[in-house]
C-alpha positions as CSV (number, residue, x, y, z in Angstrom):
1,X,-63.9,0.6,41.7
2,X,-65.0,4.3,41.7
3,X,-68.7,5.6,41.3
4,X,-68.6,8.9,39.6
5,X,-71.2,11.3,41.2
6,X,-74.0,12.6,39.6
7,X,-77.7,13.0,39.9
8,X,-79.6,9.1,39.3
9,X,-83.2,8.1,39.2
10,X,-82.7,5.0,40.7
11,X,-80.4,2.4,42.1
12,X,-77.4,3.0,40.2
13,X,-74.3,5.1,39.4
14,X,-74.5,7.1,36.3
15,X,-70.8,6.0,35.3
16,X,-68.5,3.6,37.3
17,X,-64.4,3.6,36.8
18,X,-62.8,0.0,37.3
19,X,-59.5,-1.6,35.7
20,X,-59.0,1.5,33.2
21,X,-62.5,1.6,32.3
22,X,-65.5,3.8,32.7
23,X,-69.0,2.0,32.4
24,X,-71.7,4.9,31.5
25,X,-74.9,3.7,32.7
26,X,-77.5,4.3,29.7
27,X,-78.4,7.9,29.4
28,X,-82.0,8.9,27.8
29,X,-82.5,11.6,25.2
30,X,-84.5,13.9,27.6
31,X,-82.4,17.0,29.0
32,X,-81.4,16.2,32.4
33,X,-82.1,20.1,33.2
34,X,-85.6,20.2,31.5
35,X,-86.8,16.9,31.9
36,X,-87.5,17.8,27.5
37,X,-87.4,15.2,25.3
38,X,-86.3,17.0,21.2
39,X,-88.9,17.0,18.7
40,X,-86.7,14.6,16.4
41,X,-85.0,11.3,16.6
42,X,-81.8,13.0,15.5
43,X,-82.3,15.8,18.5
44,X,-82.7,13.0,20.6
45,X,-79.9,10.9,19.7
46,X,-77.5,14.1,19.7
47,X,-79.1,14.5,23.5
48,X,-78.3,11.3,24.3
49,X,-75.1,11.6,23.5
50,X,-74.2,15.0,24.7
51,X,-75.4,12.9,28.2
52,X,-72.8,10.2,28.1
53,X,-70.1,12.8,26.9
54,X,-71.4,14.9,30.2
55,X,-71.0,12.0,32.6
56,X,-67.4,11.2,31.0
57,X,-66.1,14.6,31.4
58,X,-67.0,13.7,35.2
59,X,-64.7,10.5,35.0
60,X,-62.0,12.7,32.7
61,X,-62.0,11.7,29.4
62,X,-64.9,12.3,26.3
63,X,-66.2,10.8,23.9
64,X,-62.5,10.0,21.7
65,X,-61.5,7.8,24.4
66,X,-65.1,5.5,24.0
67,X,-63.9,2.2,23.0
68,X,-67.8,0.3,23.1
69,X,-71.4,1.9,22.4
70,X,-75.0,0.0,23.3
71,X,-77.6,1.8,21.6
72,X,-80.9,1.1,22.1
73,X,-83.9,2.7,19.7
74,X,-87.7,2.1,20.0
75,X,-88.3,1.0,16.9
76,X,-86.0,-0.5,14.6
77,X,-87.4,1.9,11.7
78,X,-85.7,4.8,13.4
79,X,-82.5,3.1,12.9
80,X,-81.3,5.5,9.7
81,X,-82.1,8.3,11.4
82,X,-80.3,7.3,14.6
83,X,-77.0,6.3,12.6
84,X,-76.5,9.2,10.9
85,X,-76.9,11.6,14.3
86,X,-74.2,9.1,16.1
87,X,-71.9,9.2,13.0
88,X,-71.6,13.2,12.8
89,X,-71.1,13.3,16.3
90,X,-68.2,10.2,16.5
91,X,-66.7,11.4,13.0
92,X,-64.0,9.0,11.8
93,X,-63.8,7.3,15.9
94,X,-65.7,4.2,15.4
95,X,-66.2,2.3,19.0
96,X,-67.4,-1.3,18.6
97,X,-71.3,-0.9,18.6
98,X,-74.2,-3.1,19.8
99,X,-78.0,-1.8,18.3
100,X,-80.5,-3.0,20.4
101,X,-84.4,-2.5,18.9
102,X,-87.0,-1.9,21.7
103,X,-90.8,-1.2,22.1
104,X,-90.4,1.6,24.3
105,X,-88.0,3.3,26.8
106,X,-88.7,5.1,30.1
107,X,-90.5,8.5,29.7
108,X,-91.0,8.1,26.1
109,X,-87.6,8.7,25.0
110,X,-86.7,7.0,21.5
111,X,-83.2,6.5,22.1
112,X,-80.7,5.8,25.0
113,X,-77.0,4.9,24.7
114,X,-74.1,2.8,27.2
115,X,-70.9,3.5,26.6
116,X,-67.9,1.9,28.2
117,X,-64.4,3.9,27.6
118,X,-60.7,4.2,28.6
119,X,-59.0,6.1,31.1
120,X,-55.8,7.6,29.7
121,X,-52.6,5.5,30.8
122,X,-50.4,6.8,33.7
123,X,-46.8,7.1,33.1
């Protein structure tokens, strides 16, 4: 098992490498620069994501090699909105997907996203 380094607010690894796999810890739609949250759910979802594919470019591979997504929205209202922001940033990739509909997240964020994906095979 590898922790892959990067900058944490707590107790944990932003992405861990085991077996083949990297396990993103869930990254918030804030801009880890800025502390900013977007004005939008979609800005914050494309955030979110632009996080994860961040911390996997640290393990070596991006967001084609995501095989599992975990979602999680406050408020399952903003669900539309949400989809359509993760669908024109994954395209035709489709990883297996869990939605999870919360109250609230940390700082006020309305979305954060795990992702698990692949390391390329050795040959």
């Amino acid at each position: 098992m590898k922790m892959i380094e990067g900058k944490a607010n707590g107790h944990y690894s932003p992405a861990v490498v085991s077996r083949g796999q990297v396990f993103v810890s869930g990254q918030l739609s804030r801009d880890p620069a800025t502390g900013l949250i977007p004005p939008t759910v979609r800005e914050e979802t494309l955030q979110a994501l632009k996080n994860v594919e961040n911390v996997l470019a640290s393990a070596g591979v991006g967001l084609e090699d995501v095989v599992m997504c975990r979602v999680y929205v406050a408020g399952i209202k903003l669900w539309d909105e949400v989809n359509r922001a993760y669908e024109e940033v994954f395209k035709d990739h489709r990883p297996a997907r869990a939605v999870v509909p919360v109250t609230e997240l940390h700082f006020g964020c309305s979305v954060e996203i795990e992702a698990v994906a692949e390391l390329p095979e050795e040959k």
